[in-house]
C-alpha positions in Angstrom: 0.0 0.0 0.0 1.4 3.4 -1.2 2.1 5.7 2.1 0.2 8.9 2.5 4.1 10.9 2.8 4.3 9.5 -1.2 1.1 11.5 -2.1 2.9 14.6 0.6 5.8 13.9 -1.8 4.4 13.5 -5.0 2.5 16.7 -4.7 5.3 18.7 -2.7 7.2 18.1 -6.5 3.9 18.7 -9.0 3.9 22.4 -6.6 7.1 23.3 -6.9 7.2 22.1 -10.7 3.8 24.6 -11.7 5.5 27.3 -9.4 8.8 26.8 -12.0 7.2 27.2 -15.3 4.8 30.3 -13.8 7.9 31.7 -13.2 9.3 30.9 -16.7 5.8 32.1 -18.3 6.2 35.4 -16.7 9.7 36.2 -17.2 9.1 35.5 -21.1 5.8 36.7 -21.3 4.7 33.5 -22.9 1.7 31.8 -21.0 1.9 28.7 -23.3 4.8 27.7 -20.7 2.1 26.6 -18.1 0.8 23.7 -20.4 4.2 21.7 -19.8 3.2 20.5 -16.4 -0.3 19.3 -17.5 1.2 17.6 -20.2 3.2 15.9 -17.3 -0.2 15.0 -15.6 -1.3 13.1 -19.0 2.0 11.7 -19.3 1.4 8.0 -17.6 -1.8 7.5 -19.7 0.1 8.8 -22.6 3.1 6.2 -21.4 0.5 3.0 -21.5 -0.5 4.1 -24.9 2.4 4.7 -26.7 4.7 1.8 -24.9 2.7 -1.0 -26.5 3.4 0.0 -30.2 7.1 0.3 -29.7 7.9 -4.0 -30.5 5.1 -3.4 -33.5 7.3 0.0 -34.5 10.0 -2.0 -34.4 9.6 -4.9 -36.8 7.8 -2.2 -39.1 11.2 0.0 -39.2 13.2 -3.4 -40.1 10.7 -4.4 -42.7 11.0 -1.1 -44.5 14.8 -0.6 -44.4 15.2 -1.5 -47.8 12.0 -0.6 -49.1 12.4 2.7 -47.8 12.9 6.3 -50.2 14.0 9.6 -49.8 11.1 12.0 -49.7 11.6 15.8 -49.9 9.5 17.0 -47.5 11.0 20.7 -48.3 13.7 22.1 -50.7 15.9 21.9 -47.5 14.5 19.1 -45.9 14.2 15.7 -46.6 13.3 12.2 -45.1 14.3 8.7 -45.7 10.4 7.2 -45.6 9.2 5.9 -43.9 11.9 4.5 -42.2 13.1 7.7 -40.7 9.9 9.2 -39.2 9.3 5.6 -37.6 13.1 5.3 -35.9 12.1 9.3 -34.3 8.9 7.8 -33.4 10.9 5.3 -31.8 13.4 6.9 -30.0 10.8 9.1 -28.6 9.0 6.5 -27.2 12.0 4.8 -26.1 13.0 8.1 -24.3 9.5 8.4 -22.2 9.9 5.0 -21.4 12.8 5.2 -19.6 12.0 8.6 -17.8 8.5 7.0 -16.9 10.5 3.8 -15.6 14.2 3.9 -15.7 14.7 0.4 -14.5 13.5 -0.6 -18.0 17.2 0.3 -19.3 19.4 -2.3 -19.7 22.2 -2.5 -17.4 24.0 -4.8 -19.5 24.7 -1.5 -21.2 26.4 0.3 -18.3 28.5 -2.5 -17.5 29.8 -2.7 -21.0 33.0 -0.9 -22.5 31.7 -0.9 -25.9 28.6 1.0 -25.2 30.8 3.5 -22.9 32.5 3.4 -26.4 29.2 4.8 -27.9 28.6 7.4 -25.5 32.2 9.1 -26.1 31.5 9.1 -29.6 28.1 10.9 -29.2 29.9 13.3 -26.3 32.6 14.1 -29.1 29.9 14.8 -31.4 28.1 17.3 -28.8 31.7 19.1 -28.4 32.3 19.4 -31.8 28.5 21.0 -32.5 29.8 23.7 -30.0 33.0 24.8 -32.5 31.4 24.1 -35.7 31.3 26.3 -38.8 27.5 25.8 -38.8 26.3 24.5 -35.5 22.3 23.9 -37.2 23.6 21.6 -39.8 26.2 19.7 -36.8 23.0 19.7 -34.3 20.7 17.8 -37.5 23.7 15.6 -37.7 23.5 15.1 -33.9 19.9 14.4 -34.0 20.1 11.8 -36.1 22.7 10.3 -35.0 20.6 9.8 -31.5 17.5 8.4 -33.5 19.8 5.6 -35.4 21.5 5.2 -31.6 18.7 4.8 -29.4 16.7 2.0 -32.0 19.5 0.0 -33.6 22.0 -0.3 -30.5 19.9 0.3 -27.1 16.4 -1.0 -28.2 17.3 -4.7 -29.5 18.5 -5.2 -26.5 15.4 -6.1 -25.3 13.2 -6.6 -28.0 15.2 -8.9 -30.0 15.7 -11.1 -26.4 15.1 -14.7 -28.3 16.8 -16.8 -31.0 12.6 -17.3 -32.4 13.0 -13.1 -32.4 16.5 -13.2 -34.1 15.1 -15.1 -36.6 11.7 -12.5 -37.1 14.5 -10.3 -37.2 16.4 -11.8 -40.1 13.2 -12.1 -42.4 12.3 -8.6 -42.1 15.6 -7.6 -43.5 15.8 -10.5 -46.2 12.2 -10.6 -47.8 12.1 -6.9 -48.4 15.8 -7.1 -50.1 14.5 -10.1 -52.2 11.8 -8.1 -53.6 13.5 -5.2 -54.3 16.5 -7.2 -56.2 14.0 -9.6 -57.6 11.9 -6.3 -59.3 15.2 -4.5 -60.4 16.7 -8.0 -62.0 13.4 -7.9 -64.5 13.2 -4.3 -65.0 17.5 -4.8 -66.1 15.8 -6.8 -68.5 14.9 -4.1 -71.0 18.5 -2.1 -70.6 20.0 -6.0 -71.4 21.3 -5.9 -68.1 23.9 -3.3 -69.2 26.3 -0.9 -66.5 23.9 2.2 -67.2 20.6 0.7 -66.9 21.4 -0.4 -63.4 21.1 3.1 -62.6 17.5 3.4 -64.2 16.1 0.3 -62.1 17.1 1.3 -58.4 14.0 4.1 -57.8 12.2 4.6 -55.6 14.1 2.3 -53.2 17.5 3.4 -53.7 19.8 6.5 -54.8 22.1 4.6 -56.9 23.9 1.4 -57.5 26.8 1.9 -54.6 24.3 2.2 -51.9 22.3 -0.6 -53.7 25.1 -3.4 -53.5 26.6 -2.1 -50.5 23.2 -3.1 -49.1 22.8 -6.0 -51.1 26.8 -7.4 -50.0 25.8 -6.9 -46.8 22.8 -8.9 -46.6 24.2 -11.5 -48.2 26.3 -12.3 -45.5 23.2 -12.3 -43.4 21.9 -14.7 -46.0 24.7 -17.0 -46.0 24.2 -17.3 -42.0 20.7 -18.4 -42.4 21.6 -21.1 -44.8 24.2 -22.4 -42.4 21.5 -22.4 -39.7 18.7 -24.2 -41.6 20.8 -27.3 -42.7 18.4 -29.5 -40.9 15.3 -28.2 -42.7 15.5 -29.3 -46.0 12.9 -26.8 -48.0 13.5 -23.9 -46.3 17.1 -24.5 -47.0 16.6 -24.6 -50.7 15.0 -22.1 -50.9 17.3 -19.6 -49.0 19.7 -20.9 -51.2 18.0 -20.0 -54.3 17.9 -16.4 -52.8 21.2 -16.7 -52.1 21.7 -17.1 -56.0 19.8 -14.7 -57.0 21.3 -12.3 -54.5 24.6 -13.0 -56.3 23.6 -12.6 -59.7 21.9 -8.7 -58.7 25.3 -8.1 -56.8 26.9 -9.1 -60.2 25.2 -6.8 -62.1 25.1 -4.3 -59.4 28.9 -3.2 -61.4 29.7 -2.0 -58.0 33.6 -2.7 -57.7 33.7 -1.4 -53.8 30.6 -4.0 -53.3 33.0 -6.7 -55.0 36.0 -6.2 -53.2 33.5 -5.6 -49.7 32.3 -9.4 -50.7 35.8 -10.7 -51.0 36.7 -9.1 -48.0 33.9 -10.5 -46.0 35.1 -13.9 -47.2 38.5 -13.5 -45.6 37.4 -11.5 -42.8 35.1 -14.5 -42.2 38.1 -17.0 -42.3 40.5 -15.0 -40.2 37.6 -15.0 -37.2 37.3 -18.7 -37.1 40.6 -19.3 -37.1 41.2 -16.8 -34.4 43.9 -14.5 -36.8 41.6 -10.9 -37.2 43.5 -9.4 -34.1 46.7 -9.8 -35.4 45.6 -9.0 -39.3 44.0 -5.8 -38.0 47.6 -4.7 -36.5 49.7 -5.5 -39.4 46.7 -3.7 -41.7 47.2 -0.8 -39.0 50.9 -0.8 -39.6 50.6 -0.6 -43.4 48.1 1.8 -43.6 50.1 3.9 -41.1 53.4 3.6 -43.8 51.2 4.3 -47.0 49.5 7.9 -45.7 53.1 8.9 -44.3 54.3 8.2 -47.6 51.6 9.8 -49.5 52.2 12.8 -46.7 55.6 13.0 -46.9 57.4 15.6 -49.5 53.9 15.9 -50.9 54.3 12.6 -52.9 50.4 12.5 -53.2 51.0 15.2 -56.2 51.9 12.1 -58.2 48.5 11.2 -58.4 47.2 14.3 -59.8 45.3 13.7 -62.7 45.2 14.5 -66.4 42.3 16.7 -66.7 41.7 15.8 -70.6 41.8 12.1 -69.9 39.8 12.1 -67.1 36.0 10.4 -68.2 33.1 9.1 -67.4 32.8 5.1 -69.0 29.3 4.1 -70.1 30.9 0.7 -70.7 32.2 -1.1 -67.8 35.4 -3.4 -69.4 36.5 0.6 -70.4 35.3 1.6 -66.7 38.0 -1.3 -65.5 40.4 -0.5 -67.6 40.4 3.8 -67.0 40.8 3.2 -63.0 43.4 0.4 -63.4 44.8 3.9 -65.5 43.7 6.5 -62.7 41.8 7.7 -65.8 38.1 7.7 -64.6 36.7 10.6 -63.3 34.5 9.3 -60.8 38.3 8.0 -58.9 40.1 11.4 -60.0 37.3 13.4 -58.7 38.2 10.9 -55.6 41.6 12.8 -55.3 40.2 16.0 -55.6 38.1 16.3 -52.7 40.7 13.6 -50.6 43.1 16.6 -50.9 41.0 19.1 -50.0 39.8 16.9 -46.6 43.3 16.9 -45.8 44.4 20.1 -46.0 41.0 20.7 -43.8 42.8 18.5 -41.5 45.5 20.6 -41.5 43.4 23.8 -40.6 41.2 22.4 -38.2 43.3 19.5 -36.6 41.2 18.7 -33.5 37.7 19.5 -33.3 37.4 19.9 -37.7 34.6 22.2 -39.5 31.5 20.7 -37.3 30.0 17.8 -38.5 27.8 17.6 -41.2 30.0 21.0 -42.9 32.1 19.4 -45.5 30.4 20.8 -48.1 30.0 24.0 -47.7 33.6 24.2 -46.7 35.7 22.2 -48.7 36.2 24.4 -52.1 39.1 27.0 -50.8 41.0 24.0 -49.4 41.1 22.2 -53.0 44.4 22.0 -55.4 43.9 22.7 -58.8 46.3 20.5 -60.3 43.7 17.2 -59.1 40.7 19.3 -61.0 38.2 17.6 -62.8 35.4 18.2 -65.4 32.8 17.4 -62.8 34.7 19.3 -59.7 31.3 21.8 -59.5 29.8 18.8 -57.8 26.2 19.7 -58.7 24.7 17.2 -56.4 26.3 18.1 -53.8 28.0 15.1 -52.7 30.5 14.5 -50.0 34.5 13.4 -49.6 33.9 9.9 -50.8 35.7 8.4 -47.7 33.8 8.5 -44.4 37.3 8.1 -42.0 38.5 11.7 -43.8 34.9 12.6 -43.7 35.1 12.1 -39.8 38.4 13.3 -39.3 37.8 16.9 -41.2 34.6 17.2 -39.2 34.6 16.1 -36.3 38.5 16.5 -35.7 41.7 13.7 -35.5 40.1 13.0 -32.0 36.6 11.6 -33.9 38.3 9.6 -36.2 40.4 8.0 -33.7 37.2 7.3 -31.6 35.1 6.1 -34.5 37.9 4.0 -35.7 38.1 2.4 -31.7 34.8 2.0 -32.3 35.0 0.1 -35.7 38.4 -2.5 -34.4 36.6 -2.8 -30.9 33.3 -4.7 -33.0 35.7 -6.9 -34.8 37.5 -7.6 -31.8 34.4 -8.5 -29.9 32.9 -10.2 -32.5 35.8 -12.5 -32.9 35.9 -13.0 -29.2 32.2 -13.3 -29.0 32.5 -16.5 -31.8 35.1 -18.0 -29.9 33.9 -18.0 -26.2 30.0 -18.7 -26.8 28.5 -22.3 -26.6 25.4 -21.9 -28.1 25.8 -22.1 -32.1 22.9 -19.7 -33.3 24.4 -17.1 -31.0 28.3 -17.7 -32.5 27.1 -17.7 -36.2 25.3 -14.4 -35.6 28.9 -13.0 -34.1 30.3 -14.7 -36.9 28.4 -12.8 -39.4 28.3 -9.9 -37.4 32.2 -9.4 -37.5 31.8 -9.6 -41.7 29.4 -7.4 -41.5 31.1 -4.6 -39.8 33.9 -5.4 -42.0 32.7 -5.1 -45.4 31.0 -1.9 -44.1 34.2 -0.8 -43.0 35.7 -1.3 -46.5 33.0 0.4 -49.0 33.2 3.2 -46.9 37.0 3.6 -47.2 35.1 5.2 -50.9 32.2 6.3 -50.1 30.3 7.8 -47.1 27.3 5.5 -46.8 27.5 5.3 -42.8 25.4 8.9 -42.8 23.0 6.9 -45.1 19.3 4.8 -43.9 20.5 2.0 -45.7 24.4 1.2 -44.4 23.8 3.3 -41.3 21.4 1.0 -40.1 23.6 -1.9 -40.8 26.0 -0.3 -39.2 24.6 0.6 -35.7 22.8 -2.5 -36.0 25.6 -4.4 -35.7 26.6 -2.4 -32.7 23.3 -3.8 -31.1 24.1 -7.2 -32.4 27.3 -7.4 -30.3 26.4 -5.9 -27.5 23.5 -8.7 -26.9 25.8 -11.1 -28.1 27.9 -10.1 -24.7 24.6 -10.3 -22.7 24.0 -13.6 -24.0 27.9 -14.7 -23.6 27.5 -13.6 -19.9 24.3 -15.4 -18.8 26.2 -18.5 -20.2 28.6 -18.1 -17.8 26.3 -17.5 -15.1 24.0 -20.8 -16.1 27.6 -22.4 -16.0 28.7 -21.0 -12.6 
C-alpha cells in the first residue's frame, strides 16, 4: 500500500514544478509555458499508450529498411520514408519510457565498455557542435545520429531477447531485399542488363547502384548465415539458397567494384575470425596503412597522383570503366583525389575538433588543389569526400576519427571474441556474421560515405546492437555455467 508521505511527496514536486514554469511564463511573457506540467499529468496514460506499439514500430522500421525512399518533405528538408519518421517515433518513445521507468534500461549497457564506447562518440559529437562552422547543420547531424543510436543499439536489446526473435528479425531484413532485387533484376531486363541501366532500375528504393550493392553485399552475408543455420530443414534450405543465388547474380550486375572487393573481404574476414587471426591481421593492416598515408604525406608525394584533366571520363561501358581506374583515368576516382586533398588540407586547418559535422560541403572548395581538378569538380549534387574516415576526421576532428575508428576494431574484436567463447551455435554464427558485417562496411566506406545513409547506417549501428546482446547472451552462459 502506497504511504500517505508518497502523495505529501508526489504533490510537494507537482507544486514546486507549476511554481517553475509560472515563473518561466512570466519572465518570457509567454503563458503557453504553463501547459508543460499538465502535459506531465497526461504523461502515464500517454506512457500505456504509446509503450505498447514500440515492438510493433520495431519490426515495421526493419521491414522497410530497404524498401524505404527519400522524400523531400521541403527544398531543404528531406526524409528517408518511412523508415526515418518511424526510428524518431521510436526513440521518442523509447526516451519516455525510460523517464516514466528507468529500471527498463538495460544494465547490461552500463556494465559494457563498448557501449561507454558509444557514448564518447556521441559526447565528441556534442563538443564538436559547440565549435562548428555551422552548428544547425552539426546539431541535425547530432539528431540523427541519436534516433539511429537509441533503436539500432539500445532497443534490441530487449526486443530482439530470443533466438525465435532473431530469426523475425532476419526475415524482415531479407524478404524486403528479395523483392527489391527480384523487381530490379526484371526491370534490367529491357536495358540488357547493361552498367547504365542499373542506374535506371534502383528508384524509388535506392539513390544509386553503390548504396544498392553495399546493401545487397551486406545482406548476403546475413543470407549465408541463415543457410548455415537451416541445414536440418531441408525446403527452407533450398529455398534460401535459391535467394542466395539470385542475390549474387543482382550483386553481379550491381557493377559496384567497392561492393565486390566488400564481398571478397567478408570472405577472408570471415576465415580469419574462425581461425582466431583478425586481431593480429588488423595490426599489421594498422601498420601498413600507417606507412602508406606517411608516404603519401611525406614531400607531398600524393602530387603524383594528380590527374590529367583531358583524360579524365566518365565510362558508359564497364570493361572501359575497369580498364580507366586500373589507368587513374576515370573521373569518378580522380574526382576521388580531388576532394581527398582538399579533406586533408581541412585537417590541417582544423586539426582537433574539424569544420562541425555535417559541414564538408560547404567548406571544402578554398581547401582544394587545382592540379587534381576535374570536369565534374562543380559537384552539382552536392555530394560529399567519398571516404567516411576523412569525412570524420575533417569534421569532427583527428580525436573523432580516432574514436570512431576504436569503435569500428573494438566490434571486430568483440565479434571475434564473442565466436570464440559462446557455446550456443545460433548465438556464435550471428557474431560470426556480425564481424563480416562490420567489416565489409568498413571497406565500402573507405570510398564512399554510406554510414550517414538509412540503408548502411542502419547496418552499421545495428551491428553495434548485435554485439552488444551477443555479450549479454555470452555472460548469462557463464552464469548458467557458474
Amino acid at each position: 500500500m502506497i504511504s500517505l508521505n508518497y502523495y505529501r511527496n508526489q504533490f510537494f514536486i507537482a507544486t514546486i514544478f507549476f511554481i517553475a514554469f509560472l515563473v518561466i511564463a512570466i519572465i518570457t511573457n509567454n503563458y503557453a509555458w504553463l501547459s508543460v506540467p499538465f502535459i506531465f499529468i497526461l504523461f502515464p496514460v500517454l506512457f500505456r499508450y504509446t509503450i505498447s506499439y514500440t515492438e510493433q514500430l520495431f519490426w515495421m522500421m526493419i521491414f522497410f529498411l530497404p524498401l524505404s525512399t527519400e522524400w523531400n518533405v521541403t527544398n531543404s528538408l528531406s526524409l528517408d520514408f518511412p523508415d526515418e519518421p518511424l526510428l524518431i517515433l521510436l526513440t521518442g518513445f523509447t526516451i519516455l519510457k525510460f523517464i516514466y521507468q528507468p529500471s527498463l534500461f538495460p544494465q547490461s549497457l552500463l556494465k559494457s565498455s563498448l557501449f561507454f564506447l558509444v557514448l564518447l562518440y556521441l559526447c565528441w559529437i556534442i563538443i564538436c557542435c559547440f565549435f562548428s562552422i555551422n552548428p544547425i547543420l552539426s546539431v541535425k547531424f547530432l539528431l540523427a545520429k541519436v534516433w539511429y543510436i537509441i533503436p539500432f543499439v539500445v532497443l534490441p536489446q530487449f526486443l530482439l531477447d530470443s533466438i525465435g526473435k532473431l530469426k523475425i528479425f532476419a526475415s524482415c531484413l531479407l524478404l524486403p531485399m528479395l523483392f527489391v532485387v527480384v523487381q530490379a533484376l526484371l526491370r534490367h531486363i529491357f536495358f540488357n542488363f547493361s552498367f547504365e541501366g542499373i542506374k535506371e532500375v534502383l528508384n524509388p528504393f535506392f539513390r544509386n547502384h553503390v548504396n544498392y550493392s553495399a546493401m545487397l553485399v551486406c545482406l548476403l552475408a546475413i543470407g549465408w548465415c541463415v543457410l548455415q543455420l537451416t541445414k536440418n530443414n531441408h525446403l527452407l534450405h533450398k529455398w534460401i539458397f535459391i535467394g542466395m543465388i539470385i542475390g549474387l547474380i543482382a550483386l553481379i550486375l550491381s557493377y559496384s567494384r567497392g561492393a565486390w572487393l566488400a564481398l571478397i573481404t567478408g570472405i577472408i574476414v570471415g576465415a580469419l575470425i574462425h581461425k582466431k587471426l583478425l586481431n593480429k591481421v588488423i595490426l599489421i593492416l594498422g601498420f601498413i596503412a600507417t606507412i602508406f598515408v606517411s608516404f603519401l604525406l611525406s614531400n607531398k608525394n600524393y602530387l603524383r597522383f594528380a590527374p590529367d584533366f583531358t583524360h579524365t571520363i566518365f565510362h558508359t561501358d564497364f570493361t572501359e570503366h575497369l580498364q580507366a581506374t586500373v589507368n587513374l583515368k576515370d573521373v569518378s576516382d580522380a574526382e576521388r583525389f580531388y576532394r581527398w586533398v582538399a579533406g586533408k588540407n581541412m585537417i590541417i586547418a582544423k586539426p582537433i575538433t574539424g569544420f562541425g559535422p555535417n559541414n564538408f560541403y560547404d567548406n571544402y572548395k578554398p581547401y582544394t588543389e587545382n592540379i587534381f581538378k576535374t570536369w565534374v569538380s562543380n559537384n552539382a549534387d552536392h555530394s560529399s569526400v567519398h571516404n567516411y574516415f576523412l569525412l570524420t576526421a575533417l569534421e569532427q576532428g583527428v580525436v573523432g576519427v580516432i574514436i570512431f575508428l576504436i569503435l569500428l576494431i573494438s566490434l571486430l574484436v568483440c565479434s571475434q571474441k564473442l565466436y570464440h567463447q559462446l557455446q550456443n551455435e545460433f548465438y556464435r554464427a550471428i557474431a560470426l556474421t556480425t564481424g563480416v558485417v562490420v567489416a565489409m562496411i568498413g571497406l565500402v566506406n573507405m570510398l564512399s560515405d554510406l554510414i550517414e545513409t538509412d540503408k548502411i547506417g542502419s547496418l552499421f549501428w545495428l551491428s553495434v546492437g548485435m554485439i552488444l546482446l551477443l555479450q549479454q547472451k555470452l555472460q548469462l552462459e557463464k552464469e548458467s555455467i557458474a
